[in-house]
Z-matrix of the N, CA and C atoms (Angstrom, degrees):
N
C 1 1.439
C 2 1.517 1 111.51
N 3 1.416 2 117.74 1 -31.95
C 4 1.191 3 114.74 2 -175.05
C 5 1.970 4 111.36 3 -69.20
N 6 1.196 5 103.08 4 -46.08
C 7 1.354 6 110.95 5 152.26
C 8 1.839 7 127.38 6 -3.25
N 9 1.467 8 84.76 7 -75.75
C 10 1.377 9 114.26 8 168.57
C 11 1.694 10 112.05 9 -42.03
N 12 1.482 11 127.99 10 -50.99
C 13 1.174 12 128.42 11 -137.11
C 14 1.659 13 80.17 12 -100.01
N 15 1.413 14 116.65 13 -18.77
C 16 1.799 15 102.08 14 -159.96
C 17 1.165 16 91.42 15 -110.01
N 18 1.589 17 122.84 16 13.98
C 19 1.590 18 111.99 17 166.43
C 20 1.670 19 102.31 18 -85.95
N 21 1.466 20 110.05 19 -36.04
C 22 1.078 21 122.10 20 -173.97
C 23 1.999 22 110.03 21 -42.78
N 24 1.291 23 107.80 22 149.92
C 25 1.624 24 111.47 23 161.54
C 26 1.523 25 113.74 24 -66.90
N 27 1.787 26 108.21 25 163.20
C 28 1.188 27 85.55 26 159.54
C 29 1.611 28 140.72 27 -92.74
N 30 1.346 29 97.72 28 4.61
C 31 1.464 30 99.75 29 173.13
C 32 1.837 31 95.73 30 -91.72
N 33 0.877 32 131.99 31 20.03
C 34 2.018 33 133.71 32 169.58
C 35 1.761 34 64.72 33 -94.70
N 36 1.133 35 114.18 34 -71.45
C 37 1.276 36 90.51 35 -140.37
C 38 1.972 37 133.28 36 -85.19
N 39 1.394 38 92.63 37 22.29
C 40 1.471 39 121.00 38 178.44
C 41 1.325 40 134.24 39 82.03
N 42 1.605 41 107.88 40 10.47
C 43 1.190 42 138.35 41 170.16
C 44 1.745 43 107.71 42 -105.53
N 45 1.866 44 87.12 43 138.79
C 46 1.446 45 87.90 44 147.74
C 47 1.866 46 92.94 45 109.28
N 48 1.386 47 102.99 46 -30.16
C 49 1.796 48 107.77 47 -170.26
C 50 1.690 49 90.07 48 -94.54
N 51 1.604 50 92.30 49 166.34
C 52 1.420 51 93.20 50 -170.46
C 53 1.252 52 133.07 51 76.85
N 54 1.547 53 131.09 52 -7.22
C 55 1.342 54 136.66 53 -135.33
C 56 1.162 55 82.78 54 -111.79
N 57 1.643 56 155.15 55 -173.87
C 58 1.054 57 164.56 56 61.36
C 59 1.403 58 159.38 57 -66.96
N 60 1.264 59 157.99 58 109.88
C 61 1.092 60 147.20 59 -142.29
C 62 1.648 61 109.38 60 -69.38
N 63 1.660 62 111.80 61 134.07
C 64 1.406 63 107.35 62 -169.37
C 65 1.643 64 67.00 63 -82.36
N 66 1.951 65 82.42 64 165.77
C 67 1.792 66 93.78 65 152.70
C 68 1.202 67 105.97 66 -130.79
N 69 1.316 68 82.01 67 151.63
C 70 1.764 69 106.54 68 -175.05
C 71 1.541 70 119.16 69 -10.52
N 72 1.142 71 163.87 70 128.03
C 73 1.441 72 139.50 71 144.44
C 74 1.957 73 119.22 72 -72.54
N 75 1.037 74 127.01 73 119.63
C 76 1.218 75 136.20 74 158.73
C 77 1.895 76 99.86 75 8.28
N 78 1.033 77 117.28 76 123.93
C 79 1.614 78 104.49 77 163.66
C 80 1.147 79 110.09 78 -97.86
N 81 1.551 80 138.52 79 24.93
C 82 1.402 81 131.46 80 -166.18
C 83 2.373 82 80.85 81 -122.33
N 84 1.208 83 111.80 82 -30.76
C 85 1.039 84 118.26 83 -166.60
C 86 1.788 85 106.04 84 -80.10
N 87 1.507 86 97.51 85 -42.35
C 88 1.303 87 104.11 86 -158.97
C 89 1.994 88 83.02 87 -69.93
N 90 1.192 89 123.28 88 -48.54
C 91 1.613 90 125.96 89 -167.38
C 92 1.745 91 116.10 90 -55.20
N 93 1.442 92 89.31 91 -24.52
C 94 1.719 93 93.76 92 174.82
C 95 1.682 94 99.58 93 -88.48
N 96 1.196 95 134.78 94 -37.49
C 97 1.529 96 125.94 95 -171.85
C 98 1.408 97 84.64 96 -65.94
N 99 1.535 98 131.75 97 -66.04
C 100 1.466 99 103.52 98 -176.40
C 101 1.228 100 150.70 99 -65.21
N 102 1.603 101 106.57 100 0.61
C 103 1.547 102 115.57 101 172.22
C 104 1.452 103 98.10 102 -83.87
N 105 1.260 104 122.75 103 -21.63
C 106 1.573 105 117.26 104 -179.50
C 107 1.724 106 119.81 105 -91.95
N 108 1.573 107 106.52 106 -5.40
C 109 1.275 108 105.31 107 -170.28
C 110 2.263 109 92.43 108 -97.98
N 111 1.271 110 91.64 109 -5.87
C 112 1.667 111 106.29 110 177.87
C 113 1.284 112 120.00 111 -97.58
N 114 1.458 113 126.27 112 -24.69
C 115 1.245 114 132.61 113 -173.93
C 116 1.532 115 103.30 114 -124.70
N 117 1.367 116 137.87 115 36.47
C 118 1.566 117 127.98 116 -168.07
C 119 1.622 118 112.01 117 -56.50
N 120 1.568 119 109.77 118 126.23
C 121 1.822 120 89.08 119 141.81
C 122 1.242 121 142.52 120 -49.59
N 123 1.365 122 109.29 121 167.06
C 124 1.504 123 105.62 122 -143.71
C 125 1.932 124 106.99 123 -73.06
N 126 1.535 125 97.26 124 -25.67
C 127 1.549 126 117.67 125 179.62
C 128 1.262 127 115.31 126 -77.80
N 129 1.498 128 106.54 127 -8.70
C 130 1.931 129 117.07 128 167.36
C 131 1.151 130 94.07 129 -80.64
N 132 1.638 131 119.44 130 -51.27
C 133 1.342 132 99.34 131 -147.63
C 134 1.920 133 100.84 132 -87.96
N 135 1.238 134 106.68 133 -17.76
C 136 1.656 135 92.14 134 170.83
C 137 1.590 136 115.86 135 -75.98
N 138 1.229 137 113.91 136 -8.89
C 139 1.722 138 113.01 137 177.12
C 140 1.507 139 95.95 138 -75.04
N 141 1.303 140 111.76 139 -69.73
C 142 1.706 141 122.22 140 176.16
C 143 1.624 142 117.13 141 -27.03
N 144 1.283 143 97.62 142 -37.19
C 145 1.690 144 96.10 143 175.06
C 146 1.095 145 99.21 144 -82.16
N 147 1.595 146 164.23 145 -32.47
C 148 1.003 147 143.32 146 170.95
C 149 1.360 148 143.53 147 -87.61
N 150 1.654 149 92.24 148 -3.39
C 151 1.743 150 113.32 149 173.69
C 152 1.345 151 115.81 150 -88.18
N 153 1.889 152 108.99 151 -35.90
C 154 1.338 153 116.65 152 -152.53
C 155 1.911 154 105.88 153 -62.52
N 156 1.122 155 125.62 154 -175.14
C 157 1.619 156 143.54 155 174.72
C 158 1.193 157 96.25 156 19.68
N 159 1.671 158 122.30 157 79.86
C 160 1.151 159 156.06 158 166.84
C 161 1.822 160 98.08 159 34.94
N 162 1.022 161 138.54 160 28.45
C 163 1.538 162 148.02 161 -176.12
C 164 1.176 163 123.84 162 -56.95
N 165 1.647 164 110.38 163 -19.70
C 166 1.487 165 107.21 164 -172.15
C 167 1.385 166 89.14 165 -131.79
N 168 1.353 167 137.82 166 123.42
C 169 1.522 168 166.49 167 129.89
C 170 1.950 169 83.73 168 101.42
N 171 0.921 170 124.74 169 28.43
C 172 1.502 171 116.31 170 170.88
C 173 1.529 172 108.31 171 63.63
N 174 1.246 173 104.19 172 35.20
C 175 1.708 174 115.95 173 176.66
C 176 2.030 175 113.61 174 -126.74
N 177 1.387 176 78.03 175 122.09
C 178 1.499 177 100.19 176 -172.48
C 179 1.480 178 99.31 177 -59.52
N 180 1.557 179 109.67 178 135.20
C 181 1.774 180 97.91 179 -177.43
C 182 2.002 181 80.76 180 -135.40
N 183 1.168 182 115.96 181 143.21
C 184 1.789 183 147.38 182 148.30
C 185 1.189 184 103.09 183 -62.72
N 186 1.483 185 129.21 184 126.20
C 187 1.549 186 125.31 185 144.37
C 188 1.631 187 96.13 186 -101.85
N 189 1.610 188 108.15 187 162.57
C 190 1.107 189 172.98 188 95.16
C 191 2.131 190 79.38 189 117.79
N 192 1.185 191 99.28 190 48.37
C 193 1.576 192 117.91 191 167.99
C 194 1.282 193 122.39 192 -45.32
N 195 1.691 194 121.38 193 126.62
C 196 1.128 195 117.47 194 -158.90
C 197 1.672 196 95.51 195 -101.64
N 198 1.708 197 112.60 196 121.88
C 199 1.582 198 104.10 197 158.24
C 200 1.502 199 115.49 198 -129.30
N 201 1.458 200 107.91 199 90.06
C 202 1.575 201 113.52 200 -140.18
C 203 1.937 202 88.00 201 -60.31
N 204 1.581 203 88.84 202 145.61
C 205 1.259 204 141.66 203 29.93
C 206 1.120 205 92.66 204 -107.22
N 207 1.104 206 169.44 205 1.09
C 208 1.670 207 169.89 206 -167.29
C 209 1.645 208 115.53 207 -110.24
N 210 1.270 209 96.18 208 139.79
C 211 1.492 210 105.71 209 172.85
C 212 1.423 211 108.05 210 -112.98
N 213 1.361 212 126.33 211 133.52
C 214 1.517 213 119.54 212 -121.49
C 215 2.329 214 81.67 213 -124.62
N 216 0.649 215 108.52 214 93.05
C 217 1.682 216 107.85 215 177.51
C 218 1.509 217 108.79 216 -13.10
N 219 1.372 218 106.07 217 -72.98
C 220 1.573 219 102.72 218 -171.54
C 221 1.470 220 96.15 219 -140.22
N 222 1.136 221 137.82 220 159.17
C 223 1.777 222 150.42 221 -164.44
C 224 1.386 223 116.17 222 -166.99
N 225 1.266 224 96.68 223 132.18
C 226 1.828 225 112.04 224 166.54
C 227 1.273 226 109.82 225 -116.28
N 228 0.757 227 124.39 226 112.79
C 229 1.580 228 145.78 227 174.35
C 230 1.607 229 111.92 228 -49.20
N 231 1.820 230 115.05 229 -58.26
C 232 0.809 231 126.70 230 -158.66
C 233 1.719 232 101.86 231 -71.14
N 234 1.545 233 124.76 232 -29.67
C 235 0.951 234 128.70 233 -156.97
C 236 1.850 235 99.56 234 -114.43
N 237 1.057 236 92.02 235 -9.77
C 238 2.364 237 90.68 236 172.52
C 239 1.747 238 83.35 237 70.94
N 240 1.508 239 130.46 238 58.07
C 241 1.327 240 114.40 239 -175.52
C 242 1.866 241 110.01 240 -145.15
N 243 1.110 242 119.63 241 92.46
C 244 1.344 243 128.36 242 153.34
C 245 1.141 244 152.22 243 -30.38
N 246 1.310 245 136.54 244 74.93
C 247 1.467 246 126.22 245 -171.24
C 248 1.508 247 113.97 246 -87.62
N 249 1.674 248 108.63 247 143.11
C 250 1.604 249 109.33 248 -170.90
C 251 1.306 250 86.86 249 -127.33
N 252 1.584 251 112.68 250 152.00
C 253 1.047 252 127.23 251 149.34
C 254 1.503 253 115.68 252 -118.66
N 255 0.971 254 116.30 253 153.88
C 256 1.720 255 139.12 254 -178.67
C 257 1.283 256 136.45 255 -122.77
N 258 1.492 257 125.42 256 98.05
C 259 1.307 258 115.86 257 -170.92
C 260 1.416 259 99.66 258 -87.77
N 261 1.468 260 136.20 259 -157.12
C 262 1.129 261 165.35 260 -151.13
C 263 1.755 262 98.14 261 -83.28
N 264 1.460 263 117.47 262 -54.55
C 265 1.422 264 111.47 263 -179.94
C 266 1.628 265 117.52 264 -76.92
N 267 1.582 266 107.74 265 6.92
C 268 1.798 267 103.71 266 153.70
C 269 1.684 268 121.87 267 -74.93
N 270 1.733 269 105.51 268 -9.71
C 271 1.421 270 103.09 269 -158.85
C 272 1.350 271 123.43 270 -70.46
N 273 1.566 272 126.35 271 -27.88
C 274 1.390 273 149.57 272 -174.92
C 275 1.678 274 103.57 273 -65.32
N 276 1.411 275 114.43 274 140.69
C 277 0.732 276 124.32 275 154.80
C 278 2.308 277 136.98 276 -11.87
N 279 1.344 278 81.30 277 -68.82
C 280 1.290 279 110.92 278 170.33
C 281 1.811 280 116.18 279 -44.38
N 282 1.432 281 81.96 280 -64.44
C 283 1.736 282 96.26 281 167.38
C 284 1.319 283 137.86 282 -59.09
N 285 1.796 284 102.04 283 -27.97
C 286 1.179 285 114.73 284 176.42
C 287 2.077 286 105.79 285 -78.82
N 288 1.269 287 88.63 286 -29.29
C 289 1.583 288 84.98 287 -177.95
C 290 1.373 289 116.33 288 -81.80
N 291 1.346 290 109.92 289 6.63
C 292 1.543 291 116.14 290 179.53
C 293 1.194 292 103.61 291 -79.78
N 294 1.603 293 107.49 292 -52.11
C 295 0.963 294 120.89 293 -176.88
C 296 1.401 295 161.50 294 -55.96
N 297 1.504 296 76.51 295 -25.07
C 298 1.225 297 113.82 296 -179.59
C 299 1.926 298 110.19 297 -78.72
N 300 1.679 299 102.77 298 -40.05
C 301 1.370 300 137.21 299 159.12
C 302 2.060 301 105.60 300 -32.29
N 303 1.290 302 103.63 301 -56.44
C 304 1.380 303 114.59 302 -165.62
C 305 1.148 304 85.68 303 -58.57
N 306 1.839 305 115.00 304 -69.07
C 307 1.069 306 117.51 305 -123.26
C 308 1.852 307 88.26 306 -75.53
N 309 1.114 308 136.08 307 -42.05
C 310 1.115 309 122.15 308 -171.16
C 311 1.529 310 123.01 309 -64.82
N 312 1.398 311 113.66 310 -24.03
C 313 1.455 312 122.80 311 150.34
C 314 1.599 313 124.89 312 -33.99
N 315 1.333 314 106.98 313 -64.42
C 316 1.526 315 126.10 314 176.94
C 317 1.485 316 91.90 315 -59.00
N 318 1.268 317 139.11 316 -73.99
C 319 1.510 318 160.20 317 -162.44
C 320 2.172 319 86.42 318 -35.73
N 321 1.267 320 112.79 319 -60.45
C 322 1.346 321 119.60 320 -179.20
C 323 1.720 322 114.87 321 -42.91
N 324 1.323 323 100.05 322 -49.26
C 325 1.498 324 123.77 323 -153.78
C 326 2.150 325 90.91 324 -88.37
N 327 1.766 326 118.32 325 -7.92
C 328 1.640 327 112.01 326 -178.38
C 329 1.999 328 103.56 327 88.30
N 330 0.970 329 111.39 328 28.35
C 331 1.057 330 102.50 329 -179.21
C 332 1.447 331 108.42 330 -109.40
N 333 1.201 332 144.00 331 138.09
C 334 1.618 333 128.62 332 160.57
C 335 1.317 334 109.97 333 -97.60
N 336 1.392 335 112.84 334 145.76
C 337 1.247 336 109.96 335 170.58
C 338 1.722 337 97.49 336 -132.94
N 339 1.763 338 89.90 337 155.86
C 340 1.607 339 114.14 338 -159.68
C 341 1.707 340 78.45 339 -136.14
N 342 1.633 341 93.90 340 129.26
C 343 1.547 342 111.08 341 166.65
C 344 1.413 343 115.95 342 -124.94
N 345 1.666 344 107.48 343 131.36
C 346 1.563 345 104.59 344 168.49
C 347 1.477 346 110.68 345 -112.58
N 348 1.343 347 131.86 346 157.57
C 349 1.560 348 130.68 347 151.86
C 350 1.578 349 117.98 348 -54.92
N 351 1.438 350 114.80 349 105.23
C 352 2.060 351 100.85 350 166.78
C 353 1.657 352 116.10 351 -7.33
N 354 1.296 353 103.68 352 -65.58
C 355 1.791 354 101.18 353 -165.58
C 356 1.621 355 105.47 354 -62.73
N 357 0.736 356 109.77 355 -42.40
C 358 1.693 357 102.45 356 163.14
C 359 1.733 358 107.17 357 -39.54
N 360 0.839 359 118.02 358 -78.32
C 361 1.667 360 131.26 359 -174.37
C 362 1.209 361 120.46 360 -40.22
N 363 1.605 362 106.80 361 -26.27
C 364 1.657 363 115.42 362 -178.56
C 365 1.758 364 90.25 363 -100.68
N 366 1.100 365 119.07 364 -63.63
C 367 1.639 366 125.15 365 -167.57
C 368 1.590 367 105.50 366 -51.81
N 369 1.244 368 122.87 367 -56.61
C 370 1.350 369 135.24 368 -158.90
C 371 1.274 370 112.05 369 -123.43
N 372 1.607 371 142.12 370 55.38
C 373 1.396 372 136.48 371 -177.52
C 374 1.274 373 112.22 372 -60.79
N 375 1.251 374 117.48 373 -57.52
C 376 1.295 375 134.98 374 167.67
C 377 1.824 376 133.60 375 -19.78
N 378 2.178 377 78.60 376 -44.60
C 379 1.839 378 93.22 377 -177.84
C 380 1.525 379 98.18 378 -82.74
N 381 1.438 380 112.52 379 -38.25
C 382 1.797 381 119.07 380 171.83
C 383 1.821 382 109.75 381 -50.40
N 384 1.040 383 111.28 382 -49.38
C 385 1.134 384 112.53 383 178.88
C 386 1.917 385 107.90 384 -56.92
N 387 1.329 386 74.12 385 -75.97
C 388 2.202 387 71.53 386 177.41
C 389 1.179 388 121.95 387 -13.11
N 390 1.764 389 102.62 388 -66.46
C 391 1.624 390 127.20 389 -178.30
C 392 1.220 391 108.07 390 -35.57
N 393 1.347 392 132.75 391 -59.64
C 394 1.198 393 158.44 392 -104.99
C 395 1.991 394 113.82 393 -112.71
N 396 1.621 395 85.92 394 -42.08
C 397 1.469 396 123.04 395 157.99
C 398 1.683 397 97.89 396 -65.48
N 399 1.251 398 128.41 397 -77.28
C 400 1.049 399 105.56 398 -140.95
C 401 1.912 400 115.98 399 -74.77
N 402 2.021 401 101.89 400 -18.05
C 403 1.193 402 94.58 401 160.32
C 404 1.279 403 140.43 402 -68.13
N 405 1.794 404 128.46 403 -23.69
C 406 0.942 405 146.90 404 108.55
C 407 1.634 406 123.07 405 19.59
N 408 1.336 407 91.59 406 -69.16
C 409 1.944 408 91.62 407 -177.47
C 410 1.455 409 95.62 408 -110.22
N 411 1.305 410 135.44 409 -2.54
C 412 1.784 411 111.52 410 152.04
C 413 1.793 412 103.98 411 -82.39
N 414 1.292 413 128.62 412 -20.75
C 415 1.444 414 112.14 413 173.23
C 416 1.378 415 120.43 414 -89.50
N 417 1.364 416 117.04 415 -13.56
C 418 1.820 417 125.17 416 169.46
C 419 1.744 418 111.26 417 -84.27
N 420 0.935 419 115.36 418 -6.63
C 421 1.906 420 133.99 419 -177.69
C 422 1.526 421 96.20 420 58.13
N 423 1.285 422 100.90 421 178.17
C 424 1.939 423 114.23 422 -169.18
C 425 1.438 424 110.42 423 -61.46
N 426 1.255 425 105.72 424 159.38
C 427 1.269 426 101.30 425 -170.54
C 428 1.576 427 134.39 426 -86.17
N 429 1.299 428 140.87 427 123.60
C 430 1.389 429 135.13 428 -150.25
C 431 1.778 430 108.42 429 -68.22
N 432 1.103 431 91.14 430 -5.05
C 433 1.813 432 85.62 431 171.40
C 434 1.803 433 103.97 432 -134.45
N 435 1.292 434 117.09 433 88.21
C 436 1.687 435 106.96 434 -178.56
C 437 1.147 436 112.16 435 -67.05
N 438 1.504 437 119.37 436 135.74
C 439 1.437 438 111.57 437 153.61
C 440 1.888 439 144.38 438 -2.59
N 441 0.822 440 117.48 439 62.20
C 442 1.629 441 97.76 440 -179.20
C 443 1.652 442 135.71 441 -11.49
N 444 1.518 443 114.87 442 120.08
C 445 1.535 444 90.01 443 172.56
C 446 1.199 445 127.06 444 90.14
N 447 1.725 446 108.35 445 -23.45
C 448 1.642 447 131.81 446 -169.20
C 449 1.278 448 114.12 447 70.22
N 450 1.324 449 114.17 448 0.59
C 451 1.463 450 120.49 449 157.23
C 452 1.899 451 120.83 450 -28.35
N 453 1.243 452 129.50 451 173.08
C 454 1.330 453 124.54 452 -163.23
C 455 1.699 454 136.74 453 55.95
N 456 1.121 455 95.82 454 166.46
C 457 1.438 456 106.94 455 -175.66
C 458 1.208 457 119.14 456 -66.57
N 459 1.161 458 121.29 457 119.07
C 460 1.268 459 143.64 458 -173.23
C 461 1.503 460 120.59 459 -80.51
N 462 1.616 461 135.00 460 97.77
C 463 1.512 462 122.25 461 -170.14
C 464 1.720 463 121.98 462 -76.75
N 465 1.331 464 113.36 463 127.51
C 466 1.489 465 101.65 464 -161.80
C 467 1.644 466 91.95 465 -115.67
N 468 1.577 467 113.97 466 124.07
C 469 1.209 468 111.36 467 -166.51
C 470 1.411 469 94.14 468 -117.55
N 471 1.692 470 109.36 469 142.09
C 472 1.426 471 112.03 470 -174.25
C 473 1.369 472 88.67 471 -134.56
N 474 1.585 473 106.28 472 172.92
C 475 1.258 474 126.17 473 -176.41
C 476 1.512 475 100.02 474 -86.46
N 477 1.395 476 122.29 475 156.07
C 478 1.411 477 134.28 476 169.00
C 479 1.791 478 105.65 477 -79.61
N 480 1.369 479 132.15 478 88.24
C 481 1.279 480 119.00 479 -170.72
C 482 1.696 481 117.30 480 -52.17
N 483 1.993 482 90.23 481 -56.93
C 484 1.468 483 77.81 482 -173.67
C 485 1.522 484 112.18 483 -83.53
N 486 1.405 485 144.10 484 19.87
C 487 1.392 486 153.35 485 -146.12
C 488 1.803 487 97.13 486 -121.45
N 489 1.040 488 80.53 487 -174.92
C 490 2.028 489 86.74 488 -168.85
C 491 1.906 490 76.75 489 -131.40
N 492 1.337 491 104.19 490 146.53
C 493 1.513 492 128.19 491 175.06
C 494 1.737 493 111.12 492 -132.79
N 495 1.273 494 106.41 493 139.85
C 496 1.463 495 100.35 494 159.93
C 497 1.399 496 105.63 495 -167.80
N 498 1.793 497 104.90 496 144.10
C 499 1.166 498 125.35 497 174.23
C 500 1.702 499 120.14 498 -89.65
N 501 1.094 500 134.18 499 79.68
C 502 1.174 501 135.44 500 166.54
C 503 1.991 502 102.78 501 -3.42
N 504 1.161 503 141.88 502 121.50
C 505 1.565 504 124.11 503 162.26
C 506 1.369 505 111.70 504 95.14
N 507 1.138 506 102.27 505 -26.99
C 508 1.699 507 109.24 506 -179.25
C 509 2.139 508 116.38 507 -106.15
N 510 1.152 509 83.26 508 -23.98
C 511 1.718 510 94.07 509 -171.92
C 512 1.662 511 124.74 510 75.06
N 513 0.584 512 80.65 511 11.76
C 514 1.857 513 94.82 512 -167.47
C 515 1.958 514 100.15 513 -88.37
N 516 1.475 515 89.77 514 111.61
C 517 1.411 516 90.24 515 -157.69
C 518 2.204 517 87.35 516 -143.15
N 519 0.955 518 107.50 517 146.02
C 520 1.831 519 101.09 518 174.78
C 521 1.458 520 86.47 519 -162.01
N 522 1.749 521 84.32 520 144.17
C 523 1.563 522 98.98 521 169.61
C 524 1.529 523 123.81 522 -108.02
């Protein structure tokens, strides 16, 4: 019988279909995501502590994720959803139009991306977090089992005043 099974193909035999060839990633790209997944700022690495081993809403998040040409800060896969952080050299003009560049790139490709400023992240985790939630459950849609009664916790999403926000698709961006 075994005979039988290794005459078989491997798509007879349910292997092999479906599969696809990764391609290559850049090795000049992949070496910078790892000098950055080794050296994080300090507002990476306090986001990272609160995203990492599914910790925050039971959603698997990637740091310093490669979607060439970009290395993507933080990513959820499950949700097509981007987290940016921003220090001080996003603030210029120039930068903002880069940025804006990425983000509409990704925006092409189904991705959203949500940007905060570092000092936000160290000062206010909490308000990042909120934020973060509520883009979260406007990009996952309502939930297939609501609460009974209106019972449960209710997510109250506010703007980052002194922080910079942006919705990939929506434009909604403040500094």
């Amino acid at each position: 019988m075994s005979r039988q099974i290794e005459s078989l193909s491997l798509r007879e035999r349910g292997r092999g279909e479906g599969r696809s060839q990764k391609l290559p990633l850049p090795p000049e790209l992949l070496a910078f995501a790892r000098s950055l997944r080794q050296q994080p700022p300090d507002a990476e690495q306090r986001m990272w502590s609160l995203l990492r081993d599914r910790r925050f809403l039971s959603r698997k998040f990637r740091r310093q994720y490669l979607f060439p040409p970009y290395v993507l800060d933080f990513y959820c896969d499950e949700l097509k959803l981007a987290v940016e952080l921003d220090g001080g050299q996003h603030a210029g003009e120039t930068a903002s139009a880069m940025d804006e560049l990425r983000s509409g790139y990704l925006r092409k490709k189904g991705i959203q991306v949500v940007r905060y400023w570092n000092h936000d992240v160290l000062r206010d985790p909490e308000g990042v977090l909120q934020d973060l939630m509520g883009q979260m459950q406007l990009r996952a849609g309502p939930s297939p089992q609501p609460s009974p009664g209106g019972r449960g916790r209710k997510a109250v999403v506010s703007s980052l005043g002194k922080g910079r926000h942006e919705v990939s698709g929506e434009g909604a961006r403040s500094k």
